[in-house]
Every structure is written in structure tokens, then in C-alpha cells.
N, C-alpha and C positions, 0 to 999 in steps of 0.2 A: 554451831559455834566454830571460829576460826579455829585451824587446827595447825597450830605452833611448831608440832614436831616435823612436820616440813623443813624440807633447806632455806631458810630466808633469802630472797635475792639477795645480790650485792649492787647496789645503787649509791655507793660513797654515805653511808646511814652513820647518823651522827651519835654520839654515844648517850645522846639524850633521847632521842628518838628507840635506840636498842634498850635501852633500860627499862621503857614505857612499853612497849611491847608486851612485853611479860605480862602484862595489864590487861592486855585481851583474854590471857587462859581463865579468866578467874575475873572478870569484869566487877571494881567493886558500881556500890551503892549508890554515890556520890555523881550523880550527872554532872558535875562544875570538873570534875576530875575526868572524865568520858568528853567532857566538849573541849577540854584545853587540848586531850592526847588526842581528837580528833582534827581539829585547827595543824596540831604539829604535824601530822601525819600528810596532811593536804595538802601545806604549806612543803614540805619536805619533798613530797611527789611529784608539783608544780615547777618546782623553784629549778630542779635538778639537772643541770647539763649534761650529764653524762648518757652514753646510749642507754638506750629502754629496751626490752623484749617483751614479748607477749605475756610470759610468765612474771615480769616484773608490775606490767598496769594489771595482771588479773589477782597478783596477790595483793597489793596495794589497794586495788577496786572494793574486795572483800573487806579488807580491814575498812574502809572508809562506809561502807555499806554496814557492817556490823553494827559499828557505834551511830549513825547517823540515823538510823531505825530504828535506835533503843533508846531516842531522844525525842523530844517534842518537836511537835511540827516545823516550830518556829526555826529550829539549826536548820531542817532539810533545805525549808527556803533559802535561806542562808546560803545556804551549799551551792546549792540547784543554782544563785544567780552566780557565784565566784565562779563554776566551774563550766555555767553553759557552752560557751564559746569556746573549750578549749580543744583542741583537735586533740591533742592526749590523752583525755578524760578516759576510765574505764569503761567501755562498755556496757559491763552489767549493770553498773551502778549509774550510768545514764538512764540504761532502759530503765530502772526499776522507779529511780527521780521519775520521769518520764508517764508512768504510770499513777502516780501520787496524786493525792488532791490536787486540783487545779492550782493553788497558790505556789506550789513545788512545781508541778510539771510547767507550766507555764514557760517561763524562761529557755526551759531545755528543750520545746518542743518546738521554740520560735527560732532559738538559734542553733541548736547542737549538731554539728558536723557530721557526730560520730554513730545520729543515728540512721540508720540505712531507711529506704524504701519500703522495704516486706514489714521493719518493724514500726514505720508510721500506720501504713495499711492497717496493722493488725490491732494498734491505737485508736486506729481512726473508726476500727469494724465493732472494737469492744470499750467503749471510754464516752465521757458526756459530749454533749454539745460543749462545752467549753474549752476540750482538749482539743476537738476538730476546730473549732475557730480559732485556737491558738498555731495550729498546723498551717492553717491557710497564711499567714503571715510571715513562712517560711521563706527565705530569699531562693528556692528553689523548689519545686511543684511539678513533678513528673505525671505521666499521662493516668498512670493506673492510679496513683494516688489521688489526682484531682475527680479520677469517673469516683474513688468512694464515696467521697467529700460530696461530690454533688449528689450521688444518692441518696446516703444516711445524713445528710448533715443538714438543718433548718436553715430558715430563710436568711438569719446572719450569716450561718458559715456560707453559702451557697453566693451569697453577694460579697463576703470575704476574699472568697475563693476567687469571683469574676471580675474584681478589682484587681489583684494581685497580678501586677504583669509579667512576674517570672512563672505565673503557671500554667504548664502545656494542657490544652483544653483537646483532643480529640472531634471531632465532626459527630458522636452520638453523645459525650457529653454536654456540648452545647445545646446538638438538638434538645438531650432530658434538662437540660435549665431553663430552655424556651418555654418549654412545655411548663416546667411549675412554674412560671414567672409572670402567668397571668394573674392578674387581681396586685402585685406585687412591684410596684413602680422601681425600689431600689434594685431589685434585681434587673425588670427592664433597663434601669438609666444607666446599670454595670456594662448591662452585656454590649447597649449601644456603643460603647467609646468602646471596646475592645479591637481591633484592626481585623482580628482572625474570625468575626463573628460572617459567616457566608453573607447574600447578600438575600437569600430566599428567607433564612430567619426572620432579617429586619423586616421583610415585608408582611411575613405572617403579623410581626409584632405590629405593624399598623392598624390592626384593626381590634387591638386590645392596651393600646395608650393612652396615655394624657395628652394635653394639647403639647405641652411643653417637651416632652419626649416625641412625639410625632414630629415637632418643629429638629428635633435633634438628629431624626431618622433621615429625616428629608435631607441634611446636610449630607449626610452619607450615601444617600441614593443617586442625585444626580444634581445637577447644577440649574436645571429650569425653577424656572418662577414657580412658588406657590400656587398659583392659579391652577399652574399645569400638572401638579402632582396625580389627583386621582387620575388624569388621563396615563400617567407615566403607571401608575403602580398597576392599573386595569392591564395595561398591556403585558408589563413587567409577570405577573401573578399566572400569568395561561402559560406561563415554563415552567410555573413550579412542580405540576405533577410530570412530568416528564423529567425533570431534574431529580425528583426524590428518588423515581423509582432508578435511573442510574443509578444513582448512591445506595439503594438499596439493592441493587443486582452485584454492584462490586462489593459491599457485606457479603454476599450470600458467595459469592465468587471467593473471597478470601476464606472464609469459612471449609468450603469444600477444599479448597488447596491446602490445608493444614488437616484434613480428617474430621473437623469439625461441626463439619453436618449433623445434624443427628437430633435426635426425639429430645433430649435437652436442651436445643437453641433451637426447636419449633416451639414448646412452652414456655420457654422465654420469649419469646417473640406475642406468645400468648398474654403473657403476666404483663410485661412491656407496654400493652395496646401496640404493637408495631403490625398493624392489616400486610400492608407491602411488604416485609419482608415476612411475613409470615406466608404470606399467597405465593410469592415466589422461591421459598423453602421447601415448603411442603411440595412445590411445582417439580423443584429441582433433586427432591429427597425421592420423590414416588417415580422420579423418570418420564412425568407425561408435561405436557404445556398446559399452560395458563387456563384455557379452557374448559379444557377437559379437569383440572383441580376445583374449578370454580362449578361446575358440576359436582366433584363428590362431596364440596360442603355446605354446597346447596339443598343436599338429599335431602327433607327434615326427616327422613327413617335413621340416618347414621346408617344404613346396612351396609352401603357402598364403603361408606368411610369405614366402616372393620374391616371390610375386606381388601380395601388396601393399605391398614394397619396391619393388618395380619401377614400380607406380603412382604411388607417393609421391616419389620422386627419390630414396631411399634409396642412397646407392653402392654397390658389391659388397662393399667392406672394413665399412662397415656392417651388412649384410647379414652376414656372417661373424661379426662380432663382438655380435650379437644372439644367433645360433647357436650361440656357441660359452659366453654364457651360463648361469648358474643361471635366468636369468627365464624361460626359455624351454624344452618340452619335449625339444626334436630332441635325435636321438644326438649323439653327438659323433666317433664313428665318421667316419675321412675318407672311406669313401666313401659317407656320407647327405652332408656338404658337398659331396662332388662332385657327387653328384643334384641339389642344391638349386641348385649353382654354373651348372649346364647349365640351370637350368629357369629362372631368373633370365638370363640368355642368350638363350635361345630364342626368346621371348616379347620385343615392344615394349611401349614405353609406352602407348600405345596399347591395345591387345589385354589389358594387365593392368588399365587402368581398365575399358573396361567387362566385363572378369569380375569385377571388384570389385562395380558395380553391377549384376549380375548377380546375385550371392552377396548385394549387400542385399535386392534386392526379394526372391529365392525365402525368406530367413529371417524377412520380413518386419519386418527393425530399422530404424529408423529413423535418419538423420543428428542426431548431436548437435547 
């Protein structure tokens, strides 16, 4: 409960406003009497020229939050639309609107200034499809916020989101939207008219559209006659793997320049289905080339691949969850895991690095 004995701000408070106060220590019964002192409170808070402090919208936040929670849904709404837009709005009592049934959050989560980034994310990571498609129709769509959106959020939010022209799409969120957008026209016909959509996208998406999105594509691709597309996109399509894996090397490149190499973005890489950056990770994580990788997960014993988990700090649950895999040869049969579980074991850190650099020099590969 609000706690009165506090200094009340000074905000030029009307003597009708101070009297009704007192209303909070001791809230009666009477919701008609809760929603009038509520209304004045809002109105008094909004209205007010005078400078504000932080201390003056967090106690004012509270009092409006008290009563508006101890009332039926119907005021919240209410609230949520008179207050979404306002840059002075409290905080708390945005976030908490914000988190309400969709008929409340709604409003505040399409338009409200005051909530930040981390606390969309965090809306977006725990709240329904409803509150994410409300999100997407934000006049503004930062990078981290739109990769949640496109993860956790269905086929509306995801065609929401790729509609939205204020929202910054990142080059792996696009790619993860391509990727769910087969079988999926409306998201196909979003992502076509985006400007920032690569051009290797659109050509993958050729050969998963309608005629009428194909005809859409073609406008994007090049200026030749229809006749001459397939021969355009045949040629167009022998860059892609060579493009990806660029794009995939500058991942792995950025990665490593921030520390962020490591056994948690090679199983991501796993979870992801992402083969390329996972081949050039684990290339770039174990210190050997391309080759020589594509050898230790080709073993189907997994012996090799302990032993340069074992060198690399890989942990055993690691280690199993590599194995157990499409990237990687080994059976799956539990007792090649148990082979592999003992021979990961057996051997130190030690003793697995230099059989590692044993196994470089006799192949004669060099360190990337």
C-alpha cells in the first residue's frame, strides 16, 4: 500500500486533490469513489506545468497504479489509452499497463515513448503473441528487439515486424525470416518490398514462391525480359555460396574480436542449423583449417572430436551435444557416446593438446 507518511511532492497540488489523498491510507469500498480520485490524480499529474522530478512521477506513478489495479479492467484500458503517448507517463505504471491483458497493454506498447528497449525485449521474451504484434507496430524497432520478434513471435508478428519500415532488421535476422517464410506468402510478399532485404535472399526465395511474388522478385532483380530470368538467376545463384560463407566468416570474425568465440556460439550455431558458421567456428575455435575440422567430424567414432574438446575446454555436455548432432558424423548409438564419454575422460588437457599438435604437423595444416 502507498505509504503516505512520506514528504509528498510539491507540484502546485490542489486542495482538492490533498484532501483526497488521505483516501489512499485507508482505501474505502466504493470503486465510484477510487475511479473519480483516480481521474483527479491523472488529470492533476498531466495537466501540471510546473517542473517534475523523478521523485515527483514515481510518487504520482504509484498512487495511479494503486487505484488503477484495484479496479476493473475496463479503467485500466481507459488509462492505458489517455496516458500511452505521453512522454511524462510513470514508468512503472507504464511498464506494469504494458504487461496487462492485451486490451490494456495494447495502446502502450504501440505507442509509449517511455518504454525502453530492454523492457520491450523482455515483453517480447515473456508476454503472448498479441503483445509482440502490438510491439511490431511501434514507430520505432531497434536491432535486438526486432531479432526477438522474429524468433519467438508467429507468422503475424514476423510479417508485422517485416512490414514495419521503421524496423532495423540486422543481415541474420532476415536471413532467420527467410528461412521460416517458406510455405508462407505474406511473409515472402513483406520481405520482397523491403529495400534492405540482400539480393541472395530474394533469389533463394525463387524457388519457394508464387507466380505473383516471383513476378515481384523479378522486378527487384534486374531489368531483363522475363524470358531471360532463369538464365539471369542460374548465373546470379553460383555467388551465393561464396557470398554466404563471407558473411559467415565476418560472423565468426566479429565474434572472436569481442571474446565471443566459444562452446556457447558453436551450439548455437548447432540449434540454429547454421553448417557454415558452425564449420568455420569450430575451424577458427580449435586453431586448425577447414580440412583438417571437416575431418574430426567426419570421425563416426567421435574419438578425434574428444580429443579436441578436450584440448579446447569444451565441457562433456558439449562434447555430447556436438555428437549427438546432424553436423557431425558419430553414431548415435549409446554406446559410441559411451566410447567417446571414456576417451574424453581418460586423457588430460594436456596430453590432448599435444596430440592435437601432433595431428597438425603429421597433416602438415597449418594454424589459421
Amino acid at each position: 500500500m502507498l505509504n503516505l507518511e512520506s514528504p509528498v511532492p510539491i507540484m502546485n497540488l490542489s486542495c482538492d486533490v490533498l484532501e483526497n489523498l488521505a483516501v489512499l491510507a485507508d482505501p474505502p469500498d466504493d470503486n465510484a469513489e477510487r475511479r473519480a480520485l483516480l481521474w483527479r490524480i491523472t488529470e492533476m499529474f498531466f495537466e501540471s506545468t510546473g517542473p517534475q522530478t523523478g521523485e515527483d512521477s514515481d510518487f504520482f506513478g504509484e498512487m495511479m497504479e494503486e487505484l488503477a489495479f484495484s479496479l476493473e479492467r475496463q479503467v485500466r484500458e481507459q488509462l492505458a489509452r489517455k496516458i500511452a503517448a505521453e512522454e511524462r507517463a510513470p514508468h512503472s505504471l507504464i511498464l506494469r499497463l504494458a504487461q496487462d491483458e492485451i486490451p490494456v497493454a495494447q495502446p502502450v506498447l504501440e505507442q509509449s515513448p517511455v518504454l525502453t528497449e530492454d523492457d520491450l525485449i523482455e515483453i517480447s521474451s515473456n508476454r503472448s503473441q498479441d503483445h509482440l504484434l502490438a510491439i511490431t507496430r511501434r514507430a520505432e524497432i531497434g536491432f535486438r528487439l526486432s531479432a526477438v520478434l522474429a524468433e519467438r513471435g508467429n507468422e503475424d508478428v514476423v510479417r508485422g515486424l517485416i512490414m514495419n519500415p521503421h524496423a532495423k532488421l540486422s543481415p541474420d535476422t532476415i536471413d532467420l525470416v527467410a528461412g521460416r517464410s517458406r510455405g508462407c506468402e505474406g511473409i515472402q510478399g513483406a520481405l520482397v518490398v523491403r529495400p534492405d532485404v540482400p539480393r541472395e535472399i530474394l533469389l533463394d526465395l525463387l524457388d519457394h514462391v508464387s507466380t505473383k511474388i516471383r513476378k515481384d522478385i523479378q522486378e527487384r532483380l534486374t531489368d531483363t525480359d522475363e524470358i531471360y530470368l532463369d538464365e539471369v538467376v542460374g548465373a546470379l545463384k553460383s555467388d551465393i555460396q561464396a557470398s554466404r560463407k563471407g558473411l559467415a566468416r565476418a560472423h565468426i570474425d566479429e565474434l572472436e574480436g569481442r571474446n565471443a568465440l566459444n562452446e556457447d556460439a558453436i551450439l548455437r550455431f548447432v540449434r540454429d542449423n547454421r553448417p557454415m558458421e558452425f564449420l568455420l567456428g569450430l575451424s577458427r575455435l580449435f586453431s586448425i583449417d577447414i580440412k583438417f575440422t571437416g575431418q574430426i567430424i567426419g570421425d563416426r567414432s567421435g574419438k578425434t572430436l574428444a580429443v579436441a574438446c578436450r584440448a579446447n575446454r569444451i565441457s562433456l555436455g558439449g562434447l555430447k551435444a556436438l555428437a549427438a548432432s546432424p553436423m557431425t558424423a558419430m553414431s548415435s548409438d549409446p554406446r559410441a557416446v559411451l566410447a567417446v564419454t571414456k576417451t574424453y575422460h581418460r586423457i588430460t588437457e594436456d596430453t590432448a593438446k599435444r596430440t592435437m599438435s601432433f595431428l597438425r604437423l603429421r597433416k602438415n595444416m597449418p594454424v589459421q
